[in-house]
C-alpha positions in Angstrom: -152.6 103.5 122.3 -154.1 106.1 124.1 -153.5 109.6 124.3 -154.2 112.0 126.9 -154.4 115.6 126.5 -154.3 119.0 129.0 -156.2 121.8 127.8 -154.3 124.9 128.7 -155.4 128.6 129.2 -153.6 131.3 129.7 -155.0 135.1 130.0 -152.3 137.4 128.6 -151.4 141.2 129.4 -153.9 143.1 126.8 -152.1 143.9 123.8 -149.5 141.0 124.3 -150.7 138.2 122.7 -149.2 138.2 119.1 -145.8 138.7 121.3 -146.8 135.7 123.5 -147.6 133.4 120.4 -144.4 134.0 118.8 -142.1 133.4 121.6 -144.7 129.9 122.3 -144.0 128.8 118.4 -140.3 129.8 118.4 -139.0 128.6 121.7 -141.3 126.3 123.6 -143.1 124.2 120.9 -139.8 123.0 119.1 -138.5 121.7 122.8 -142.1 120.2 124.1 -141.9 118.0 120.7 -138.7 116.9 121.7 -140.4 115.5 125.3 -142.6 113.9 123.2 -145.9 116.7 123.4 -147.8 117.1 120.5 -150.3 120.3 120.0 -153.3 119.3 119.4 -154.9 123.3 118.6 -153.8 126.6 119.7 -156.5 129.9 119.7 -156.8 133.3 120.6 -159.3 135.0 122.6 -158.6 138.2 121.4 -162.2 139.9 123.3 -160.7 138.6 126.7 -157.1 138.2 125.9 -156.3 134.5 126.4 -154.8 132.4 124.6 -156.2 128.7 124.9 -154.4 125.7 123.4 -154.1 121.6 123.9 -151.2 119.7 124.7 -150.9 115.7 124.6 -148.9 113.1 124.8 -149.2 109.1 123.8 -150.5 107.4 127.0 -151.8 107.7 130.3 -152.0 110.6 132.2 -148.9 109.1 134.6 -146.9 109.3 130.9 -148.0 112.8 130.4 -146.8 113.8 134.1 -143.7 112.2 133.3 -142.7 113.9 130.0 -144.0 117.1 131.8 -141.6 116.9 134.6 -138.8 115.8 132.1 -139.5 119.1 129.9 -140.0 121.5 133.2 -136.5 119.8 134.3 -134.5 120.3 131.2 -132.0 123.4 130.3 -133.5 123.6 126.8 -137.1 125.0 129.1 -135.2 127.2 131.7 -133.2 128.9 128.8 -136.6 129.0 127.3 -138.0 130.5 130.0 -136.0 133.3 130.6 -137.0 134.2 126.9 -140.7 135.0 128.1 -142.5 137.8 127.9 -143.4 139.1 130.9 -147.4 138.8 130.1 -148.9 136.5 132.0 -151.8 137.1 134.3 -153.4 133.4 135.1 -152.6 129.7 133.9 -154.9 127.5 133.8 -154.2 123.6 133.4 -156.3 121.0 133.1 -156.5 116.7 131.6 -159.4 116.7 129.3 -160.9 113.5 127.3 -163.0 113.0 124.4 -166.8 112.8 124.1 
């Protein structure tokens, strides 16, 4: 089956990042895997602040949409959400493939 992925980057509040990572592993990564999301690599940028990972999900990009609207729907994301450190600057989201 295939699998599509979305690369996302996010440029963080200098000095935030460690904070950023821990709320992302504590709060948001147990729920995405519950919507089906799998992490395909997490990094950080620590020269320009960002911290750049991949997201996918089992099928077509339609599938991925779904399960993203399903998650960005649910309770378990807005309780989540009010969690967050206040750190963002820019998001950046976009469906990448393989070579």
């Amino acid at each position: 089956m295939a699998k599509t992925v979305q690369l996302r980057r996010y440029e963080i509040v200098p000095g935030m990042l460690e904070e950023f990572r821990g709320w992302l592993n504590q709060e948001v990564l147990p729920i995405r895997k519950q919507f089906g999301f799998d992490v395909e690599f997490m990094y950080l940028d620590t020269v320009n602040s960002e911290f750049i990972w991949a997201v996918s999900v089992q099928g077509s990009v339609e599938d991925f949409t779904a399960a993203e609207n399903a998650y960005d729907a649910s309770s378990e994301r807005r309780l989540a959400g009010e969690k967050r450190p206040d750190c963002l600057l820019s998001v950046d989201t976009k469906f990448v493939s393989e070579n």
